[in-house]
N, C-alpha and C positions, 0 to 999 in steps of 0.2 A: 320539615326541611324544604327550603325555597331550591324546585330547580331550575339550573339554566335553561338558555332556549335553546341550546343544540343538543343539552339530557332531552328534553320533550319532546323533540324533531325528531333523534336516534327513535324511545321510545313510539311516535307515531308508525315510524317506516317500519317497526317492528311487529307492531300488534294489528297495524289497520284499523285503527282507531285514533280520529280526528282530535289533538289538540291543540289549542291556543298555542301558539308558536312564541311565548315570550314566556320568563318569570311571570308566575301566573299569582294575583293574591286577591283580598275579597275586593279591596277599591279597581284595581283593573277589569276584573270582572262586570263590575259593576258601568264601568266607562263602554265596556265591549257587550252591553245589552245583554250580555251570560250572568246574568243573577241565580244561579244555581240555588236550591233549594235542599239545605243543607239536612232536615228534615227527611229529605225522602231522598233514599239513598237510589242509586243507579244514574241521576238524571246527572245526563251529560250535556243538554244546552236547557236552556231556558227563557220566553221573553215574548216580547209581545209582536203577533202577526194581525195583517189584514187577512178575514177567514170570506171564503165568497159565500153568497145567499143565493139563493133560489125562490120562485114562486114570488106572493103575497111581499115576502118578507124581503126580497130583493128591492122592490119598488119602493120600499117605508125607509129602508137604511142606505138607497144610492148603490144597492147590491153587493155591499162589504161591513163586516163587522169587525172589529178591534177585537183579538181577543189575547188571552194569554196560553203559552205553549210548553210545555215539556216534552223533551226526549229522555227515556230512560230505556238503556240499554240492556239494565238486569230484566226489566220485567217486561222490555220489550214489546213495549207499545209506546206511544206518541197521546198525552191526552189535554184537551183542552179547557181551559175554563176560564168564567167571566173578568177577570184580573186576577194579577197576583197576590193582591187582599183578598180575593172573594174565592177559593179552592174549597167549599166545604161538598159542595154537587157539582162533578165534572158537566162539561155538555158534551164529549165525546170521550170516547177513548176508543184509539185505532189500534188493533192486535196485530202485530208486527211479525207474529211467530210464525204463522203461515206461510208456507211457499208461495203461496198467492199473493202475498205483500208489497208492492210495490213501489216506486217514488220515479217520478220522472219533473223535467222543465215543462213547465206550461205559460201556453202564450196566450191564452184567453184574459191574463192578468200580467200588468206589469210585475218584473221580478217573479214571477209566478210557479210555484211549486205544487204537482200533485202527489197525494198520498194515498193510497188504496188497497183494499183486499175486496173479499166475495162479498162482504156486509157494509162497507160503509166506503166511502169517498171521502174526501176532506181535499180544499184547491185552498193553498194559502197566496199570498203578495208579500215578498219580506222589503224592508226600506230602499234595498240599494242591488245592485247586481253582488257586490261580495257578501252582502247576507244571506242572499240566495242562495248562492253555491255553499255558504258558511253551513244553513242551515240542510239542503239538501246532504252534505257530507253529516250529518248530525242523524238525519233517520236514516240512513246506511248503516251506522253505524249502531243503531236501535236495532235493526234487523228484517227493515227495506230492503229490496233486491232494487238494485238501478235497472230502468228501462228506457233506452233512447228513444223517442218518437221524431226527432228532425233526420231528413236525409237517408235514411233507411233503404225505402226502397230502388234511391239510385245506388246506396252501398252494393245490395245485393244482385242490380245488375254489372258489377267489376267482374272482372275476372281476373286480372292480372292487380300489383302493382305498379306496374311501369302504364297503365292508365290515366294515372292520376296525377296533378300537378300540384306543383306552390311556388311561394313566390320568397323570392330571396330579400335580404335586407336591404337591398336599392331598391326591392320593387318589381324587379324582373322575371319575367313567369321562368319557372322551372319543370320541365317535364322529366317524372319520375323514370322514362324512358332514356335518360340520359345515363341510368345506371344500369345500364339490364346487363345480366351475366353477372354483375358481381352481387356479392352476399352483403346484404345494408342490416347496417344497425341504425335505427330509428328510435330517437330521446327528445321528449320534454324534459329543457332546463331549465336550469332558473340561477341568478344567482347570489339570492339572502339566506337559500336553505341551510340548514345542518348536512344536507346531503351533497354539496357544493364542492367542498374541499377535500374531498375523499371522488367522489365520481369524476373530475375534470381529468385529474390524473392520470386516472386508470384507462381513460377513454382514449386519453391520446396517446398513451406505451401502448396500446392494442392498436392505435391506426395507426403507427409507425413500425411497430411487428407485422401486423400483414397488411399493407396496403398495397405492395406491392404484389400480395397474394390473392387480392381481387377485394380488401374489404372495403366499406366505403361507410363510414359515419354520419349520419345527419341529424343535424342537432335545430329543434324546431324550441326557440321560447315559448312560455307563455306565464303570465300572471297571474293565475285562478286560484293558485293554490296559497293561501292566507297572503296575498297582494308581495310575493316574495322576486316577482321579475319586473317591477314597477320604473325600470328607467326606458328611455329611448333606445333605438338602434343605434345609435352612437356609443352611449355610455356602457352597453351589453357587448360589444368589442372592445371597448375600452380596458372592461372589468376582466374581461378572459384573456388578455394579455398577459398576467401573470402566469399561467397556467401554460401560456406557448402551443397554445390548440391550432391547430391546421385546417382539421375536419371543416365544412359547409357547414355554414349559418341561413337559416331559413329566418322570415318575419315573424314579430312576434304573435300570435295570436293564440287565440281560446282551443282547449283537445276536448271539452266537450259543451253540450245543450246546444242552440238554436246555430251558434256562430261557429262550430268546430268548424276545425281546417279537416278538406275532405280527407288527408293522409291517414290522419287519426282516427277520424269516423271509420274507414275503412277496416285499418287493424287492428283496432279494439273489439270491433264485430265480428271481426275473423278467428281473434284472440280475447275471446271472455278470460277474464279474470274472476278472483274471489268474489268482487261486487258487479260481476255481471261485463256486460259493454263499455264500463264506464273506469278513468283515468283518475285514482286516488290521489296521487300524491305525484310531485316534481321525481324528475330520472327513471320513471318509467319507460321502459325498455323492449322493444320489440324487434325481434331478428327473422326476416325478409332472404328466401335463398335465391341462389342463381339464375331461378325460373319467374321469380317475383310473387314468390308463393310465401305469406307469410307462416313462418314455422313455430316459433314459443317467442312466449312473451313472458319478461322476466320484471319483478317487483321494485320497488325503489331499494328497497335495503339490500337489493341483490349487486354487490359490485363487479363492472363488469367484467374484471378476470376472473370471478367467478363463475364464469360460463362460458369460460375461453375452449373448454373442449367442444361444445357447441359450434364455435365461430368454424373450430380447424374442421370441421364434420363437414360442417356448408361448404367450405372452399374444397375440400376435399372431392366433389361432387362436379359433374363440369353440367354449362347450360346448354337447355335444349332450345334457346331463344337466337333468335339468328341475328 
């Protein structure tokens, strides 16, 4: 049974596990470099990366190899081999099971991805920035742990959120200090998702319930998640018209690797999630108290009058910020 794209959106935001965001068949597939391997069950991407080299071998091949990649999820490893005709001797296989497993952005290679535990490394190059993150979301969900390496160390000199700024859809710096005392809720949107017409709503019956009562909304786009916030600052208020949102619009930009917007870098490190420091999926949620302390961070399938006793708790609370 073919299903829609907003059954496999619902299903993503359910399981945390990354799927193709369309009616999915073997010619699509095919088009989107996912030539799955129907043969060996678990693999959830599959396709060909730039693998780095090292040594002797760096020098002979221009210090990149072509090779081909699986992700499988069941057996949870990542293994590589010569093409996808030639599978009968892997040249790797990275074991994913380990708490030691990990996956971060790497910039020693464009589009650059690493992959690691105690035994083995692997640095791939994937074609473009959205196969990057395509494929990055792909050994997460093998059973990678995401690790941020960009921005880190000035994340953990914050101490507050009302430190940190961004910049609104004209452009105009915005200091997160312009909201101290009240209780923020802070979302990447987006809007091509399945999660789109269900979260706009609820967002804005809760800023007109308590807004008054100190809550404050902010709504930060971004495109990363399968290219689903793809138009300009014009056309993303254009499109949320319907929906009659109120709340602050922030510019659109990346919530995670090299180019995250520091709001995000911030509460995602403050607020590990299931995959670590790292922003799954569009309408991820993070609620910020009166102190600029952030407190829980709520999932995309989380809607958010689902965590309206949360919001009333915060406001409930007065600040100690002057």
């Amino acid at each position: 049974m073919q299903r829609s794209r907003r059954e496999l959106e619902a299903l993503t935001a359910h399981r945390d596990v990354y799927i193709v965001p369309e009616a999915v068949n073997v010619s699509q597939l095919e088009r989107l470099n996912l030539r799955l391997d129907n043969k060996t069950e678990g693999v959830i991407q599959a396709g060909n990366l730039q693998r780095k080299r090292a040594g002797l071998l760096a020098k002979l091949t221009g210090g990149k190899q072509l090779v081909y990649v699986e992700a499988n999820d069941k057996n949870k490893n990542v293994t590589l081999f010569e093409s996808e005709t030639n599978k009968t001797t892997p040249l790797n296989t990275v074991d994913l099971s380990p708490s030691d497993a990990t996956v971060e952005f790497d910039a020693s290679m464009t589009h650059g991805i690493k992959l690691s535990n105690a035994k083995s490394t692997e640095v791939f190059a994937a074609e473009s920035k959205e196969k990057q993150e395509e494929w990055l979301n792909s050994f997460i969900n093998a059973g990678a742990q995401y690790r941020e390496v960009f921005n880190v160390e000035d994340t953990n000199k914050i101490k507050s959120f009302y430190e940190l700024k961004d910049f609104d859809m004209a452009g105009n710096e915005v200091p997160m200090s312009n909201y101290k005392g009240k209780v923020v809720l802070a979302v990447n949107v987006s809007s091509k998702c399945g999660l789109t017409p269900t979260n706009y709503p609820e967002l804005q019956q809760l800023y007109e319930k308590y807004k008054d009562e100190g809550l404050e909304i902010l709504a930060f786009p971004c495109n990363q998640f399968a290219g689903q916030e793809p138009g300009t600052h014009e056309e993303i208020m254009e499109f949320v018209k319907q929906y009659n949102v109120t709340f602050p619009f922030f510019e659109k930009h990346d919530v995670n690797g090299a180019t995250a917007r520091p709001v995000f870098t911030y509460l995602k490190t403050k607020l590990p999630g299931s995959f670590g420091n790292f922003v799954k999926w569009n309408f991820t949620k993070f609620l910020v108290d009166r102190n600029g302390q952030p407190y829980k961070r709520f999932a995309p399938k989380d809607l958010p009058f689902s965590f309206e006793e949360d919001i009333k708790t915060l406001l409930a609370q007065k600040s100690t910020e002057e």
